[in-house]
N, C-alpha and C positions, 0 to 999 in steps of 0.2 A: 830483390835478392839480398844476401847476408853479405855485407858490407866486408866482412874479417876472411867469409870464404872466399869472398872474389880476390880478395888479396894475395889470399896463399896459395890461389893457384896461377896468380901473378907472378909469385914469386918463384911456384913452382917448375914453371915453364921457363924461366931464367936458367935456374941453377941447374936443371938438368937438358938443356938445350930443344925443347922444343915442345909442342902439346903430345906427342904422341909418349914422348917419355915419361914428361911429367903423369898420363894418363895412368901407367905402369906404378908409379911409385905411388900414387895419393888417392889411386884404386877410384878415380872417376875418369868415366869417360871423355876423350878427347873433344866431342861435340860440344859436353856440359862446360869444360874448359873452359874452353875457346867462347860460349858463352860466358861466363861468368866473366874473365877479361875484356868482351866486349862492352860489358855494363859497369864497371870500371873502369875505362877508357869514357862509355858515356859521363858517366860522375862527375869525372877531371876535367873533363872537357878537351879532352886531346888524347892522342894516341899512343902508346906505351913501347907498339912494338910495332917492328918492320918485318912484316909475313912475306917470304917468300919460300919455293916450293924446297928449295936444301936447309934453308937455318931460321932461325929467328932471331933479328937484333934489335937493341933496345931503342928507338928517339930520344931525342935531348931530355924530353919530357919524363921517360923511360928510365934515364940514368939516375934523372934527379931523383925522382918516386922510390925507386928502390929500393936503395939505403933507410929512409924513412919508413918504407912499409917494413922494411925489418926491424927497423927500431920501435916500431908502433907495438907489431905482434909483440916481441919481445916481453916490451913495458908489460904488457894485457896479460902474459903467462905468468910473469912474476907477481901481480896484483892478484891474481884466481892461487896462486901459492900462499906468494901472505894470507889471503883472505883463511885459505882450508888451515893453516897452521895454525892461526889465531881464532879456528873456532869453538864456540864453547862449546865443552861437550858434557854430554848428561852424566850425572853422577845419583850414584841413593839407592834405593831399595824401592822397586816396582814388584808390585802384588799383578799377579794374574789367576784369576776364575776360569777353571775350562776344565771340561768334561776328562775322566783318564785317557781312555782310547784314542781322542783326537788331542788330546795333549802328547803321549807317548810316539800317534805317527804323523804328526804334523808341527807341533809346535814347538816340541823341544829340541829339532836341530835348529829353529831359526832364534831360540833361546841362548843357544851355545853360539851360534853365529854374532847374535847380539852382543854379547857378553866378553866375548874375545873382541870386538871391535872397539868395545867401552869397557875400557876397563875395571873405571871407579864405580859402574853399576853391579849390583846383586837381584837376584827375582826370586822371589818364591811364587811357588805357584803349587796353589788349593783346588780342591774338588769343585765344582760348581755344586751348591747344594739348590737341590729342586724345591720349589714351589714357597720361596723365599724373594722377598726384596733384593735387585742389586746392590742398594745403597747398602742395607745390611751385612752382607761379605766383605765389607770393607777392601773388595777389592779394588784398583787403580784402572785394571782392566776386566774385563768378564766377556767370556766368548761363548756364544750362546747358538741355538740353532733355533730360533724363536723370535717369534714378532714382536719382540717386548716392546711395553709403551709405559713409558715413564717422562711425564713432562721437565724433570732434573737430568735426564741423560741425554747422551749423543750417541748415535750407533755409525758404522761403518759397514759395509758390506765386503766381506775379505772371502769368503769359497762359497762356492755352489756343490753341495751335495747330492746325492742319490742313494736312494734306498734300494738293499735285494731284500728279496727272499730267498734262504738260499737250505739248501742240507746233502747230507753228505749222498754220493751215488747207491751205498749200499742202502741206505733209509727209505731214496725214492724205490729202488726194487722192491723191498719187503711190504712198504705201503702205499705203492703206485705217486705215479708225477701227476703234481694236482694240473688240472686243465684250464678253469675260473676259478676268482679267487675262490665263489663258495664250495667250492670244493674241498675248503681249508677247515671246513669244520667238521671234518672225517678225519683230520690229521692232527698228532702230538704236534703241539706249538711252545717254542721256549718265548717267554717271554719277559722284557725291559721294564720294569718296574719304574725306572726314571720320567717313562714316557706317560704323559696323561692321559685317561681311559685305555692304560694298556695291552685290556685285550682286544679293542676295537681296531681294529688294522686297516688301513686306507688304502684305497686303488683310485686309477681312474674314472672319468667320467663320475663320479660323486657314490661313486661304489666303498660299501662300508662294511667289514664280515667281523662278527664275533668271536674270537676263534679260540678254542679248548686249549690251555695253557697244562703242560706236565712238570713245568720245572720257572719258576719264578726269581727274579734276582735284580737288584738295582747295581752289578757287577756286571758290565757289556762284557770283560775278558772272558768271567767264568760262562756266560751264555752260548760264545764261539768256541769254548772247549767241549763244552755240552753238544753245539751241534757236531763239531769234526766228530766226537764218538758215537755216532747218527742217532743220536737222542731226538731229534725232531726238525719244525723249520723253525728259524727263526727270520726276523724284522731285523735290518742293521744297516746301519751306513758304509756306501762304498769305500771309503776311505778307512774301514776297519779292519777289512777284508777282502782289498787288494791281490795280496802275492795268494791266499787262502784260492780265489777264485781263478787265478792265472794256473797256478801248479793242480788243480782242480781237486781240489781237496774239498770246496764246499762247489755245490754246483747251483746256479741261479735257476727259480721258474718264475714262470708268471710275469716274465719280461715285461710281452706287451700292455701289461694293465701295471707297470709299476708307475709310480705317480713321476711328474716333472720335476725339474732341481729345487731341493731344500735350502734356501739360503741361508750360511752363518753369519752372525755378525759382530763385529765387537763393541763390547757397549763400555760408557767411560761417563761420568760425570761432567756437565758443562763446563763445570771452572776449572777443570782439570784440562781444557783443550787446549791451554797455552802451555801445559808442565810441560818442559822441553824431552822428559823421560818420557813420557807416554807420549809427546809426538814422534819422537826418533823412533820408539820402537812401531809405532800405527805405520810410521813410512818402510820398514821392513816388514813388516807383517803381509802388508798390502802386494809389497812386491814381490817375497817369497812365493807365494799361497797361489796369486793368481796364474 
């Protein structure tokens, strides 16, 4: 057991007269208590308190400890203070790579989150340009949905993705809801110019359909304003078309053959893994996202 917790609920049980109170105020249970003083009482070697069924008072042992243990905790609060006041904190100009769409509903409130916590940092943040070197972007960071293998980089793994197909309800009336995916090749498809071999569209079980593109674009906004005005289906990440699918303005098919999660990743240069800017923001990123 944690030596600091057994303490304080040593202490607890002091100042508010009993296990069943202190249980109330430090929101554990009176059993976990009454443990944790027991194994503190083991440690010491001797007994702290005199349990009986109206009060609890303390032994010689008990009186002595007390005081101590609050000067201990004390100490240990004030040290975790100093320690947070005197820490360095990032400063400079962090470059981030990433897509618009998932920069727009993902990244740029944990950017503004960032940035109001550190103040002497700034970010810009650039398109991801396709079918280019990361080291080339000269970005800090680059967040990618893609298995990139570069012996110079480090990746992270920050969201799990999913793809729909999706188009608007009036599109599927006029040209029926497709049933498998080849069914999709009787149907207007917008398609992601960004994406490699992007007319070739992926399903399950190693299913692969070529599918008639009417409206072409490396613009994923302009591709979802294209489908809301039921111009066709399109290929697109959940996370772009969220509230789109909830208010049901785009409507999903082909569920069950949609592939399994796309992982994203962020990728950074090795010798960049100690730049204290790009670790602070990888430790928000991580924690946001997930």
């Amino acid at each position: 057991m944690n030596l600091l917790v057994c303490m304080k609920s040593f202490l607890a049980v002091v100042d508010h007269n009993g296990f069943t109170n202190a249980a109330k105020n430090i929101y554990i249970s009176a059993p976990n208590i009454s443990k944790q003083v027991a194994f503190l009482e083991d440690w010491l070697g001797g007994d702290l308190l005199i349990r009986t069924t109206r009060k609890v008072d303390l032994t010689s042992l008990g009186e002595s400890f007390y005081p101590e243990a609050k000067r201990m905790l004390a100490e240990i609060k004030q040290t975790k203070n100093f320690a947070k006041q005197n820490e360095v904190e990032p400063a400079g100009l962090l470059r981030l790579s990433v897509a618009p769409i998932f920069a727009r509903k993902k990244i740029l409130p944990i950017v503004i989150k960032f940035m109001r916590r550190y103040e002497n940092t700034s970010i810009e943040i650039i398109d991801c340009i396709r079918n280019t070197s990361l080291l080339a972007e000269k970005a800090d960071i680059s967040i990618l949905g893609t298995n990139f293998i570069d012996p110079l980089m480090k990746r992270e793994h920050i969201y799990d993705d999913t793809f729909y197909y999706v188009a608007t309800e009036q599109y599927l009336k006029k040209y029926g809801k497709p049933k498998t995916p080849h069914d999709l090749t009787t149907h207007r498809c917008l398609i992601n110019t960004n994406k490699v071999n992007a007319n070739l569209w992926e399903f399950k079980n190693n299913i692969v359909v070529r599918v008639n593109g009417v409206l072409y674009s490396d613009n994923g906004d302009l591709l979802i304003i294209a489908a809301k005005q039921n111009m066709g289906i399109m290929l697109v990440s959940s996370y772009a078309i969220e509230e789109d699918v909830s208010k049901k303005r785009l409507i999903p098919v082909l569920d069950k053959f949609k592939l399994d999660y796309n992982k994203i990743y962020a990728y950074y240069e090795k010798s960049a893994e100690t730049k204290l800017l790009v670790k602070k923001f990888l430790e928000i990123l991580k924690k946001d996202l997930r």
